[in-house]
VOVEX-495983 format. One record per residue (C-alpha): residue in three letters; x, y, z. Coordinates in Angstrom, 1 decimal. Layout:
N
atom res = ALA, px = X, py = Y, pz = Z
...
//
This chain:
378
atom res = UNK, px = 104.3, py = 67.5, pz = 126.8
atom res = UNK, px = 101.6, py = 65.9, pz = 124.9
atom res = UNK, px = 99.2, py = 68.7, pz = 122.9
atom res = UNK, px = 96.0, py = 67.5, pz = 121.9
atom res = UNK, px = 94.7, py = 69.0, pz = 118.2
atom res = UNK, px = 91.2, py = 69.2, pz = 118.3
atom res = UNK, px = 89.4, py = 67.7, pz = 115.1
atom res = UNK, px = 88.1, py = 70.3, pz = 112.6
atom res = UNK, px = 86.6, py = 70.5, pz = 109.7
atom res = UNK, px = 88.4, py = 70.7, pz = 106.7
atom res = UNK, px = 88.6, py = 74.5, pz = 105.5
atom res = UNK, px = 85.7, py = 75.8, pz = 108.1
atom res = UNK, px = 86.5, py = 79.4, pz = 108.7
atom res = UNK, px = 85.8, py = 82.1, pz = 111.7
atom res = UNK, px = 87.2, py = 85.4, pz = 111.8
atom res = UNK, px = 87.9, py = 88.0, pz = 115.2
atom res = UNK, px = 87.4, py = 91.3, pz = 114.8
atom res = UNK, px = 89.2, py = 94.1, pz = 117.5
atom res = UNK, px = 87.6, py = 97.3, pz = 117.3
atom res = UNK, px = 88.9, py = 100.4, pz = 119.0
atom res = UNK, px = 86.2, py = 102.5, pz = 120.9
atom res = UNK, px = 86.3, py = 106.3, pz = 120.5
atom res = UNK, px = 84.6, py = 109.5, pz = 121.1
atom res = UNK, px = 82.7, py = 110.5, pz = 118.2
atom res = UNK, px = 83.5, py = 114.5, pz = 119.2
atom res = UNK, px = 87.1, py = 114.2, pz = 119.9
atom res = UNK, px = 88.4, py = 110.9, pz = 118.2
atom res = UNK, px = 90.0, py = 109.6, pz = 121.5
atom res = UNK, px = 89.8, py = 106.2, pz = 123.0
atom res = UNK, px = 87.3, py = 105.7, pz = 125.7
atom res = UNK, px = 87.9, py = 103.5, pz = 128.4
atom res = UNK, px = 84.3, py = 101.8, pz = 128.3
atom res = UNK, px = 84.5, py = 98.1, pz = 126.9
atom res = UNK, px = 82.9, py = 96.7, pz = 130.5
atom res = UNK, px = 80.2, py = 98.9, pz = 130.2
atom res = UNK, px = 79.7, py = 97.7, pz = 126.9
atom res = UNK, px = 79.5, py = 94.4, pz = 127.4
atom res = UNK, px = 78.1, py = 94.5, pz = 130.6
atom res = UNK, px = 74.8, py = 95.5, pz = 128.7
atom res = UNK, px = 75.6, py = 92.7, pz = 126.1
atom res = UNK, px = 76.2, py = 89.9, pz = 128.6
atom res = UNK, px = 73.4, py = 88.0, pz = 130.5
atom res = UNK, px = 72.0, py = 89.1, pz = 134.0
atom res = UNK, px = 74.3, py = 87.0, pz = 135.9
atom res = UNK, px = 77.2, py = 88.7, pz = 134.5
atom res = UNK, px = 78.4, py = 86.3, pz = 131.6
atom res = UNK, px = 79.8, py = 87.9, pz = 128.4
atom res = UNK, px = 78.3, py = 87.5, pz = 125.4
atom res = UNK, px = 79.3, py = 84.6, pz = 123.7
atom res = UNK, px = 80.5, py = 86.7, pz = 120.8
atom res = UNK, px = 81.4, py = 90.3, pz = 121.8
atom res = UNK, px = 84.5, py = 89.6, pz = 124.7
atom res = UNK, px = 87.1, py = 91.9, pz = 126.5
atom res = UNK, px = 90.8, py = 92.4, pz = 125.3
atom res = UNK, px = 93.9, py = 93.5, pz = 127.1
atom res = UNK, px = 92.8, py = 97.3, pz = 127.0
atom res = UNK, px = 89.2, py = 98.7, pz = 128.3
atom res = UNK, px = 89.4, py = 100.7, pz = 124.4
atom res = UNK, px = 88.7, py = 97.6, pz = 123.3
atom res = UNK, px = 85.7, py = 94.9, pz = 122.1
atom res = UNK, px = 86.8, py = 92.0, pz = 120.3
atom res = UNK, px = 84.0, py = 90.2, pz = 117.7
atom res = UNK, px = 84.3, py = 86.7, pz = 117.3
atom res = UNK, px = 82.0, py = 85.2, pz = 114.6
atom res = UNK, px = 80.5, py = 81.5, pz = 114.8
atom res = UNK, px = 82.0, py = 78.4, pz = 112.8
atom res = UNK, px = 81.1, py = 78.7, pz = 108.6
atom res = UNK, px = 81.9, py = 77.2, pz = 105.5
atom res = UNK, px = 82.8, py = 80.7, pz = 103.7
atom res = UNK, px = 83.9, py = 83.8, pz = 104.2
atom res = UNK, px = 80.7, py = 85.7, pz = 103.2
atom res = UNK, px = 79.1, py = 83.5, pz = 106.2
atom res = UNK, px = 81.2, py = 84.7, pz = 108.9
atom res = UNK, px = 81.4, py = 88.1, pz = 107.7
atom res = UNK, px = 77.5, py = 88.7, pz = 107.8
atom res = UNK, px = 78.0, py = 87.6, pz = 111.2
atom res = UNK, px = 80.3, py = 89.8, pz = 112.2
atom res = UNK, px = 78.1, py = 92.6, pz = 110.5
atom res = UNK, px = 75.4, py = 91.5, pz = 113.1
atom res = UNK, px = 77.6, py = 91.8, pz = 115.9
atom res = UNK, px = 78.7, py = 95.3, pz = 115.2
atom res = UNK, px = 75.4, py = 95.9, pz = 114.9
atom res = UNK, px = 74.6, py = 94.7, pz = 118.5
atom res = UNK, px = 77.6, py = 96.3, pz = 119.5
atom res = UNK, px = 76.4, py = 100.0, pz = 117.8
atom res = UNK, px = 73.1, py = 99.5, pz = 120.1
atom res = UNK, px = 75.0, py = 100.2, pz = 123.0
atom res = UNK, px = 77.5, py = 102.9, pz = 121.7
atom res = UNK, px = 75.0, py = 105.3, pz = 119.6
atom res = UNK, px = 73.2, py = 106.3, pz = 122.7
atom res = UNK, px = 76.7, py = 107.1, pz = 124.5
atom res = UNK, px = 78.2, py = 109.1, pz = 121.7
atom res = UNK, px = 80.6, py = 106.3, pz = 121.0
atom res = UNK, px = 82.1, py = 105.2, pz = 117.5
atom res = UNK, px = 84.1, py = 102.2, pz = 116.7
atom res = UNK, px = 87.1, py = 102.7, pz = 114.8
atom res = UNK, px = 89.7, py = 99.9, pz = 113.8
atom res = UNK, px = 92.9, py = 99.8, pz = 112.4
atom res = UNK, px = 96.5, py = 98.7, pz = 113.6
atom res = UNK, px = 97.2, py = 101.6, pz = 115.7
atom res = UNK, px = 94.7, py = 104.7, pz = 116.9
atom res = UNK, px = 97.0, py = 107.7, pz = 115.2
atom res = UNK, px = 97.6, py = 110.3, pz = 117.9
atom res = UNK, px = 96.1, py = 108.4, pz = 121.3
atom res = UNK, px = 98.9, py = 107.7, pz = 123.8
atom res = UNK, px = 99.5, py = 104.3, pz = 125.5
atom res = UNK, px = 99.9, py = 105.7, pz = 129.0
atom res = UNK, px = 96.5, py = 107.1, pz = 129.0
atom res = UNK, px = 94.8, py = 103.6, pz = 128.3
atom res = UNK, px = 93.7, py = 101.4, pz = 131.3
atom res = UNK, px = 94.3, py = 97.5, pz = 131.4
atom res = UNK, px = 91.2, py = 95.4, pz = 131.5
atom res = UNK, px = 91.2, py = 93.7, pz = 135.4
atom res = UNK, px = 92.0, py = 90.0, pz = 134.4
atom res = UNK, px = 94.6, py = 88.0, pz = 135.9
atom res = UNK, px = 96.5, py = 86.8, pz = 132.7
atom res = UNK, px = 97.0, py = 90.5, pz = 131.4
atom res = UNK, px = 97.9, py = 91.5, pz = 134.5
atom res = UNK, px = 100.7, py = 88.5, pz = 134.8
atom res = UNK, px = 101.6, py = 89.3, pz = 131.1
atom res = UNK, px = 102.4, py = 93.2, pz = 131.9
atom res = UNK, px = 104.1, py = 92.5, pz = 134.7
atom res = UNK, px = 106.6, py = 90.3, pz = 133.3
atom res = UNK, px = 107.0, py = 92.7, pz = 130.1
atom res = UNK, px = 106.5, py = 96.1, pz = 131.2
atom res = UNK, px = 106.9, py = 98.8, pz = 129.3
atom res = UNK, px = 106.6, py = 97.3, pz = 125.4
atom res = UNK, px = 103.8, py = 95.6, pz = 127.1
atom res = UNK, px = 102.1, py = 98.7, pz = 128.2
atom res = UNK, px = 102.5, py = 99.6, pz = 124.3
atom res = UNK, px = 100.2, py = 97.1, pz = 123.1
atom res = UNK, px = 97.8, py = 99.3, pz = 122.0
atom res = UNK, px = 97.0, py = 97.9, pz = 118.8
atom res = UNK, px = 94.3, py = 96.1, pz = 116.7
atom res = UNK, px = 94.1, py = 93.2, pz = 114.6
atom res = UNK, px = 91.6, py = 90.7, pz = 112.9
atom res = UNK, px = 92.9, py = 87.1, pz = 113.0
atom res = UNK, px = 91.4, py = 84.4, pz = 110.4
atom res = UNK, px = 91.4, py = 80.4, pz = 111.7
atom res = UNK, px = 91.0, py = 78.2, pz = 109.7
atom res = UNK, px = 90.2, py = 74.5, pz = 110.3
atom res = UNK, px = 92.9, py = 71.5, pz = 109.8
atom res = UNK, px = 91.4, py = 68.0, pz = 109.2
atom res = UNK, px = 94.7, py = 66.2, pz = 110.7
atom res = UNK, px = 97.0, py = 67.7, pz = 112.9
atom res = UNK, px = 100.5, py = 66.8, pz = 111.2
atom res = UNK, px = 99.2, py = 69.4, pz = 108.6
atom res = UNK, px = 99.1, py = 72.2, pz = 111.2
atom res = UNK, px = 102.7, py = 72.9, pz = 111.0
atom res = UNK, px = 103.9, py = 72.7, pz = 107.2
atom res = UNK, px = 100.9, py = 75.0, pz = 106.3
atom res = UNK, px = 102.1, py = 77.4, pz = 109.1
atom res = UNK, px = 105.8, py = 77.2, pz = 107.4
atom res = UNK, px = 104.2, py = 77.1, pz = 103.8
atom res = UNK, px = 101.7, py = 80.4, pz = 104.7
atom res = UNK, px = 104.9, py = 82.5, pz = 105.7
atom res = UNK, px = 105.6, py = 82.8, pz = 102.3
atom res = UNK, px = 102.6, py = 84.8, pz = 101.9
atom res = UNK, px = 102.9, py = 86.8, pz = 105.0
atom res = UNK, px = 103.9, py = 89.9, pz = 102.5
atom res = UNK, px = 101.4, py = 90.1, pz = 101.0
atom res = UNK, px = 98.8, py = 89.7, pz = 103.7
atom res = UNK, px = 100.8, py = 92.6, pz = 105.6
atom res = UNK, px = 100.9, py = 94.7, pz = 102.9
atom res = UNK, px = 97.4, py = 94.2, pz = 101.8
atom res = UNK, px = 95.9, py = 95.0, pz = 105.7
atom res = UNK, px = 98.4, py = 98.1, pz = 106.6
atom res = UNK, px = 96.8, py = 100.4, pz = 108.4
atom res = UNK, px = 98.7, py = 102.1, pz = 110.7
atom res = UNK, px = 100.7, py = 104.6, pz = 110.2
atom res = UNK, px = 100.8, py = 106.7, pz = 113.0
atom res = UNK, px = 101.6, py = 106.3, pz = 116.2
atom res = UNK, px = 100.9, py = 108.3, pz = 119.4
atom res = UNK, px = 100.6, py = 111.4, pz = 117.2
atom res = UNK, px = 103.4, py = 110.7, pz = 115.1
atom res = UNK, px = 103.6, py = 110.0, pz = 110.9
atom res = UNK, px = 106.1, py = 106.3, pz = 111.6
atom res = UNK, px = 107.2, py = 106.7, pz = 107.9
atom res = UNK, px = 105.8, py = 102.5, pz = 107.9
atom res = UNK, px = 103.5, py = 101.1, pz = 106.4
atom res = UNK, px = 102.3, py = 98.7, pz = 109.1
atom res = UNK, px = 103.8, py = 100.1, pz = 112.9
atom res = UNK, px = 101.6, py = 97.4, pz = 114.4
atom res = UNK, px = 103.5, py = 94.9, pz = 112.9
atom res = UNK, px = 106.6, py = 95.6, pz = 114.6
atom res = UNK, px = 105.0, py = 96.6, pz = 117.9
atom res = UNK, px = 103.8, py = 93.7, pz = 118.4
atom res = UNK, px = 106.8, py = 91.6, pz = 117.7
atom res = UNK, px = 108.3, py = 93.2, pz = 121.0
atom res = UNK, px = 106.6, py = 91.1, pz = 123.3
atom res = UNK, px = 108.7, py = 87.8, pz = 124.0
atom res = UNK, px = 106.4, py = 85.0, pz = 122.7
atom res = UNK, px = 105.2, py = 87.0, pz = 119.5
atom res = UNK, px = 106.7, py = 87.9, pz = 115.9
atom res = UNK, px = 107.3, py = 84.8, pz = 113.4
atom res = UNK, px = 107.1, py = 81.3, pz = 114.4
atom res = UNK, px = 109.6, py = 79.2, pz = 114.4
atom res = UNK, px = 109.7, py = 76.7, pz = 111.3
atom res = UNK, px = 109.4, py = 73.3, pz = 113.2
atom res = UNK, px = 109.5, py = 70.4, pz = 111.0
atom res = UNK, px = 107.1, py = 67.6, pz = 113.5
atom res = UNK, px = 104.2, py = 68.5, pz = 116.0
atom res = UNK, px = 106.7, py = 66.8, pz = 118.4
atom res = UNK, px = 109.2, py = 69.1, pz = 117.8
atom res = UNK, px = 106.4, py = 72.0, pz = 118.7
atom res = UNK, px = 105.7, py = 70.1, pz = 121.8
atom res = UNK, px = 109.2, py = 70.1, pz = 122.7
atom res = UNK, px = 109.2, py = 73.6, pz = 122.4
atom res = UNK, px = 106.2, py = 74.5, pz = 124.7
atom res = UNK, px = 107.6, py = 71.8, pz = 127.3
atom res = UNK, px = 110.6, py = 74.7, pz = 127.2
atom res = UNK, px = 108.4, py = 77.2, pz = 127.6
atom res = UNK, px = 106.7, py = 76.1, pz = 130.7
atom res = UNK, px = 109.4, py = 74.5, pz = 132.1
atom res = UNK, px = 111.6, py = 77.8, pz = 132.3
atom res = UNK, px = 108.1, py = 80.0, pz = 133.4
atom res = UNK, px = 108.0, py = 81.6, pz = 130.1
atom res = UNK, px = 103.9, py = 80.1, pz = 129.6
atom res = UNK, px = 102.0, py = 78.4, pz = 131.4
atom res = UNK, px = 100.5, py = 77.1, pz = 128.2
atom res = UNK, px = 100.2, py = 76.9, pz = 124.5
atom res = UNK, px = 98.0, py = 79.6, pz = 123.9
atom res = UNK, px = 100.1, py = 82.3, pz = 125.6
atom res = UNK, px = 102.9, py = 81.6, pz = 122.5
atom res = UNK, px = 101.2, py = 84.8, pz = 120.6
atom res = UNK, px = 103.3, py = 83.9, pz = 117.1
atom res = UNK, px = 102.3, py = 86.1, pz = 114.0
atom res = UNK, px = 100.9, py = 82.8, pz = 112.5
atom res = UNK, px = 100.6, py = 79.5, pz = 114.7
atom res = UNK, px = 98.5, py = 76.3, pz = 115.1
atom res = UNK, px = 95.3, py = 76.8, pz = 117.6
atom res = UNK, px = 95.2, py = 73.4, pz = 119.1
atom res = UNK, px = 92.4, py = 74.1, pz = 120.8
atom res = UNK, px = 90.1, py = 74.9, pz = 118.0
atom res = UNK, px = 91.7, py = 72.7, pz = 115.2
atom res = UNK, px = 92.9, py = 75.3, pz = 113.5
atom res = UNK, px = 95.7, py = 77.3, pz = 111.3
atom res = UNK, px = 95.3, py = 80.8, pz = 113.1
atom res = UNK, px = 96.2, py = 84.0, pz = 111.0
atom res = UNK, px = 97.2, py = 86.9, pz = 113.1
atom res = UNK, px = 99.8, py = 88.6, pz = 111.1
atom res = UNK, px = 97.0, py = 91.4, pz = 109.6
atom res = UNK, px = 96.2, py = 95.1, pz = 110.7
atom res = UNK, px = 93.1, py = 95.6, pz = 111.9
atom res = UNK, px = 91.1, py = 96.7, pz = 109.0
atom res = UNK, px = 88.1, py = 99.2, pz = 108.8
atom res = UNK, px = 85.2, py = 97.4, pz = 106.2
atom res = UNK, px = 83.8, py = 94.8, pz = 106.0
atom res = UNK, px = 84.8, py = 94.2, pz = 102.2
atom res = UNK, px = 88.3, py = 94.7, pz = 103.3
atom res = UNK, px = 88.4, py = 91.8, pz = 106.5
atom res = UNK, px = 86.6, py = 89.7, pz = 103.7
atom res = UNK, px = 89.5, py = 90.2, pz = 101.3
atom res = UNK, px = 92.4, py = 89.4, pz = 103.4
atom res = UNK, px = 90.2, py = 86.4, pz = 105.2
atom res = UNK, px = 89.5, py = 85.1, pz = 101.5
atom res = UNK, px = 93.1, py = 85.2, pz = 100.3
atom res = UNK, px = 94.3, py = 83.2, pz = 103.8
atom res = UNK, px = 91.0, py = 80.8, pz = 103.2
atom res = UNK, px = 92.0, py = 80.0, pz = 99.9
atom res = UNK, px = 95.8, py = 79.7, pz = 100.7
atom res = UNK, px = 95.1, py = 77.4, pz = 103.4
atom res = UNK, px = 92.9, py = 75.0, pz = 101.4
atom res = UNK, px = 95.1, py = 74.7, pz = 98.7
atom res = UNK, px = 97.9, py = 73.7, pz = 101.4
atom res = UNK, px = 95.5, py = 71.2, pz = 102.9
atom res = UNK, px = 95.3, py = 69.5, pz = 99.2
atom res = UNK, px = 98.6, py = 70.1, pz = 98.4
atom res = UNK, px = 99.2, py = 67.8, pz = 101.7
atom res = UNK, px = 97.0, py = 65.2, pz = 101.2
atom res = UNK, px = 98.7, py = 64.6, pz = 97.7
atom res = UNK, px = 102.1, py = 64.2, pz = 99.3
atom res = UNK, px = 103.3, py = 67.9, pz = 98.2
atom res = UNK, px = 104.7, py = 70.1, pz = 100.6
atom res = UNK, px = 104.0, py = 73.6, pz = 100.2
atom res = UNK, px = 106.6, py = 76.1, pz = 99.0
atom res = UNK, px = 108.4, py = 77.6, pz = 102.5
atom res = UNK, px = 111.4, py = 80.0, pz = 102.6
atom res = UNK, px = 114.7, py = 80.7, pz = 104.8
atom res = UNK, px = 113.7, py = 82.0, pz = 107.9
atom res = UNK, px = 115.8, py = 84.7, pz = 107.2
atom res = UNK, px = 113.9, py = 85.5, pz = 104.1
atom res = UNK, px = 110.9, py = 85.3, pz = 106.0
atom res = UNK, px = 112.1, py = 88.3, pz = 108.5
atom res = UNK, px = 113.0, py = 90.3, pz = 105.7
atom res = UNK, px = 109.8, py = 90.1, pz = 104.0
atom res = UNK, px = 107.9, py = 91.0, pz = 107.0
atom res = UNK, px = 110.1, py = 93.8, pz = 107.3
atom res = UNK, px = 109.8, py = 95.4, pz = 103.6
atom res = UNK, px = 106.2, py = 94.6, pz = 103.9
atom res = UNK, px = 105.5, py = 96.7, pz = 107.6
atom res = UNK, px = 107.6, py = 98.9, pz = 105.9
atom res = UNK, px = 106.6, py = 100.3, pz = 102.3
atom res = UNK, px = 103.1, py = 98.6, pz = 102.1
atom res = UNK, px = 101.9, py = 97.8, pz = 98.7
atom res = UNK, px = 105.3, py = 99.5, pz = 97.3
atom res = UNK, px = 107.5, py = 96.8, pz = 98.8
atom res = UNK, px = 109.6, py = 94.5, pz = 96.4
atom res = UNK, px = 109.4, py = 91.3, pz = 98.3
atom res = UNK, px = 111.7, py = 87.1, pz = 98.1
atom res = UNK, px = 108.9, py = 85.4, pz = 96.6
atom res = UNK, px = 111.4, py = 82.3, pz = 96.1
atom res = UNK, px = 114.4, py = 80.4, pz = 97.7
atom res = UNK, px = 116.5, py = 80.9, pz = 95.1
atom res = UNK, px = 116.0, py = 84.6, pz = 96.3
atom res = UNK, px = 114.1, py = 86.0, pz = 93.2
atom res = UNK, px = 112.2, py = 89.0, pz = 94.1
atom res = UNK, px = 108.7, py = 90.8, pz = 92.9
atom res = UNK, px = 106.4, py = 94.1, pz = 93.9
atom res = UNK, px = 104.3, py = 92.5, pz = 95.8
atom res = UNK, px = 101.0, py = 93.8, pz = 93.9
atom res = UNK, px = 102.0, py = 92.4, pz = 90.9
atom res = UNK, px = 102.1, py = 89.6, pz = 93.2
atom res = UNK, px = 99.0, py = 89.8, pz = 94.7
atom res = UNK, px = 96.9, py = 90.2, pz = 91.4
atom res = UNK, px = 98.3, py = 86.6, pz = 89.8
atom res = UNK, px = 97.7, py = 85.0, pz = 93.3
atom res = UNK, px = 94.4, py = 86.3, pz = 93.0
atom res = UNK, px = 93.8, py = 84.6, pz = 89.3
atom res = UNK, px = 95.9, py = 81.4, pz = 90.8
atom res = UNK, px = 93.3, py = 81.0, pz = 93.8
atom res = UNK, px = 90.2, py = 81.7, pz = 91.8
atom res = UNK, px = 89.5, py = 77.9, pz = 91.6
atom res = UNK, px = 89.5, py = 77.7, pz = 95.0
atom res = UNK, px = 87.4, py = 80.6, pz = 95.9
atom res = UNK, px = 85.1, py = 79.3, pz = 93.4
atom res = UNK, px = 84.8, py = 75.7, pz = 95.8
atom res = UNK, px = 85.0, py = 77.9, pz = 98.9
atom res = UNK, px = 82.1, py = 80.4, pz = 97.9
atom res = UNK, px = 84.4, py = 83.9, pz = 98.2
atom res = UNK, px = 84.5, py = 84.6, pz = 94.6
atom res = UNK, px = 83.9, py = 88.3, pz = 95.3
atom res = UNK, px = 86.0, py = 88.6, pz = 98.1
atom res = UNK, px = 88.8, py = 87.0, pz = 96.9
atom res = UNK, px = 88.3, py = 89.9, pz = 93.7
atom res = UNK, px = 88.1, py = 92.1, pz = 96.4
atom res = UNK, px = 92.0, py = 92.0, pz = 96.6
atom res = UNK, px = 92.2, py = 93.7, pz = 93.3
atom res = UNK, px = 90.2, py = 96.5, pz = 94.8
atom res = UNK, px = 92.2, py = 96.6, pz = 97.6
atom res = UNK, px = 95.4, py = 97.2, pz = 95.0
atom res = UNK, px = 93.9, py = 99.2, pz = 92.6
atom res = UNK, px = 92.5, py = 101.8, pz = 95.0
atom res = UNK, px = 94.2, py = 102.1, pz = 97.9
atom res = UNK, px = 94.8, py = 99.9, pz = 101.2
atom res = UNK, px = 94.0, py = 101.6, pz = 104.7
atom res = UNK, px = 97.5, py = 103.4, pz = 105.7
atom res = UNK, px = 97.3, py = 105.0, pz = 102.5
atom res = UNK, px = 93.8, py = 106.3, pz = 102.7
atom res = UNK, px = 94.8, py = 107.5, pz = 106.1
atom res = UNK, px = 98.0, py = 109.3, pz = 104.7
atom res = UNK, px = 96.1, py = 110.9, pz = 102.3
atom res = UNK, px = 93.5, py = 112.2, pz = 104.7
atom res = UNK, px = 96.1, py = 113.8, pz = 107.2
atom res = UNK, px = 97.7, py = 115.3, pz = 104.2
atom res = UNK, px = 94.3, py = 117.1, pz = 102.5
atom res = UNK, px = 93.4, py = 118.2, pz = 106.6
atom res = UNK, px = 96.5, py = 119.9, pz = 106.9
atom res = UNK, px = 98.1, py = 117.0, pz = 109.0
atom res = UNK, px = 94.8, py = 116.6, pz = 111.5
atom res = UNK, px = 94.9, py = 113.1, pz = 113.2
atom res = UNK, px = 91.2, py = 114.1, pz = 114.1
atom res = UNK, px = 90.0, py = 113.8, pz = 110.8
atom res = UNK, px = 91.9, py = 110.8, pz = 109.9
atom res = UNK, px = 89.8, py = 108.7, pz = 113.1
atom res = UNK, px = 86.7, py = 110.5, pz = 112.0
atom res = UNK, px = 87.5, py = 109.1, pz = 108.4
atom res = UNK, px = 88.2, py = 105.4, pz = 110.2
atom res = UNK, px = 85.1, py = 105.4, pz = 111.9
atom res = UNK, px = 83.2, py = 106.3, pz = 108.8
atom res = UNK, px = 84.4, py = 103.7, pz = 106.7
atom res = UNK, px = 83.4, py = 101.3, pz = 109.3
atom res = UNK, px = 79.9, py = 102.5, pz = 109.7
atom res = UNK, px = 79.3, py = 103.1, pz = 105.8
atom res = UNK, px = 81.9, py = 101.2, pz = 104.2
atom res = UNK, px = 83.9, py = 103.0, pz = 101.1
atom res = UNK, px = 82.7, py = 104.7, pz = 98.8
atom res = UNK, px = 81.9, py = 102.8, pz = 95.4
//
């Protein structure tokens, strides 16, 4: 099976946001997405371009345009939610993101009518009835395809730190997890998803979706749902290992730190250097600390199996990719990982509300859909 890798700019970046849509009385989800963008779409029915459906009717995802930088794409996700508030306000409707919604039960949700969700629950049942979760995945555009695969290998080393940086959900249907990131290892459930394997030639990827299809696990290459994996289609590295995240400043950070990562792979390549990549089992166990304890986890940041907290981490990548933030235009954002650090990621904010509320899972989505609205406080 031949896959075609469409041509991409070098470094060009978009970003898709999932959002959660709730009742701003009660916190629940509401089951109103095709209202939504029924309003936003065209008069013959058409979506907009921008603002699309997911797997549950909770759900609108926001998919920004092609930029050169971060800051682009984030303003223009800022403009969508903006279109997207238009519609909601009037219907007393908030939007919330973050991995999981904290007490809302995944039997109550209802499955967007589409045939390819409805093939994809049928086949996995009840772990795919669970999938109600939220993410934001970062692409990022590859100038020749044989890159495509030694930067997906080389960015697994980093998945630690992007996990623990985005965590944000703790709870699940009601229920304190005791992990950092639940999504994380939710998600991993369904047969195609979790880590990628570390294929060394596009040909060898080929000869795994040929597999696939051949044995009626796909019908394509976009239904292989890996934490991390090439987008053929757009010409792109695709990032999905993140929590969904509640500000702006926060999606910038993590898309900034996978921007800069990915760029500095892309040179690293072109000089003949591959980047650093680490045992596969290494690779699971860092996933795991990180879904685990967050920011607190001691992750393998080496093959030799040397180990580091994984802030400590995070602030001397930060200095390490300030070069490159500085050619890609996320200078701030990038610094925005510090913040991130120094104050608090989102399952921690949300632990700390539940505990000054006397364990209320109300107040925690009220607290969500308030940072998203107003960002955090300064």
């Amino acid at each position: 099976m031949q896959i075609e890798f469409s041509e991409s700019e070098r470094s060009t970046v978009g970003i898709e946001w999932e959002l959660g849509l709730v009742d701003a009385a009660s916190g629940d989800l509401v089951h109103i997405a095709e209202e939504v963008l029924r309003e936003l779409g065209t008069d013959d029915g058409v979506e907009h371009p921008q603002i699309t459906h997911e797997l549950l009717l909770n759900t609108v995802e926001l998919v920004s345009r092609v930029h050169h930088t971060v800051p682009e794409a984030i303003v223009d996700l800022q403009e969508l939610i903006a279109l997207v508030r238009d519609v909601t306000d009037p219907l007393g409707v908030e939007l919330m993101c973050a991995g999981t919604h904290p007490f809302a039960q995944w039997y109550d949700q209802k499955v967007t009518p589409n045939e390819r969700y409805e093939r994809l629950l049928d086949r996995t049942q009840w772990w795919g009835r669970q999938m109600m979760i939220w993410g934001i995945h970062v692409h990022v555009g590859i100038d020749e395809r044989d890159k495509a695969l030694p930067i997906v290998n080389g960015l697994l080393t980093y998945y630690p730190h992007l996990q623990a940086l985005s965590a944000s959900s703790p709870f699940w249907g009601g229920a304190k997890t005791g992990y950092a990131s639940n999504r994380a290892l939710m998600f991993q459930q369904l047969p195609t998803a979790g880590l990628p394997w570390q294929f060394g030639s596009w040909a060898n990827y080929e000869e795994y979706v040929q597999d696939l299809v051949t044995t009626g696990v796909v019908t394509d290459h976009s239904e292989v749902r890996w934490d991390i994996r090439p987008s053929p289609k757009w010409g792109t590295v695709e990032m999905r290992a993140c929590d969904g995240l509640s500000t702006a400043d926060e999606v910038g950070a993590v898309a900034a730190l996978i921007h800069c990562l990915t760029d500095r792979m892309s040179e690293q390549l072109d000089r003949g250097e591959e980047p650093v990549t680490l045992q596969p089992w290494f690779v699971r166990e860092n996933k795991w600390r990180a879904a685990r304890y967050g920011l607190d986890a001691d992750i393998i940041v080496a093959p030799d199996g040397r180990q580091r907290n994984v802030t400590d981490d995070l602030r001397d990548l930060v200095v390490d990719l300030s070069p490159v933030a500085e050619r890609l235009g996320c200078v701030a954002e990038l610094e925005t990982v510090d913040v991130i650090v120094r104050d608090g990621a989102s399952y921690q904010r949300q632990l700390a509300v539940a505990e000054t509320n006397g364990g209320s899972l109300q107040a925690v989505v009220s607290s969500l859909t308030h940072e998203l609205r107003n960002g955090l406080p300064r």
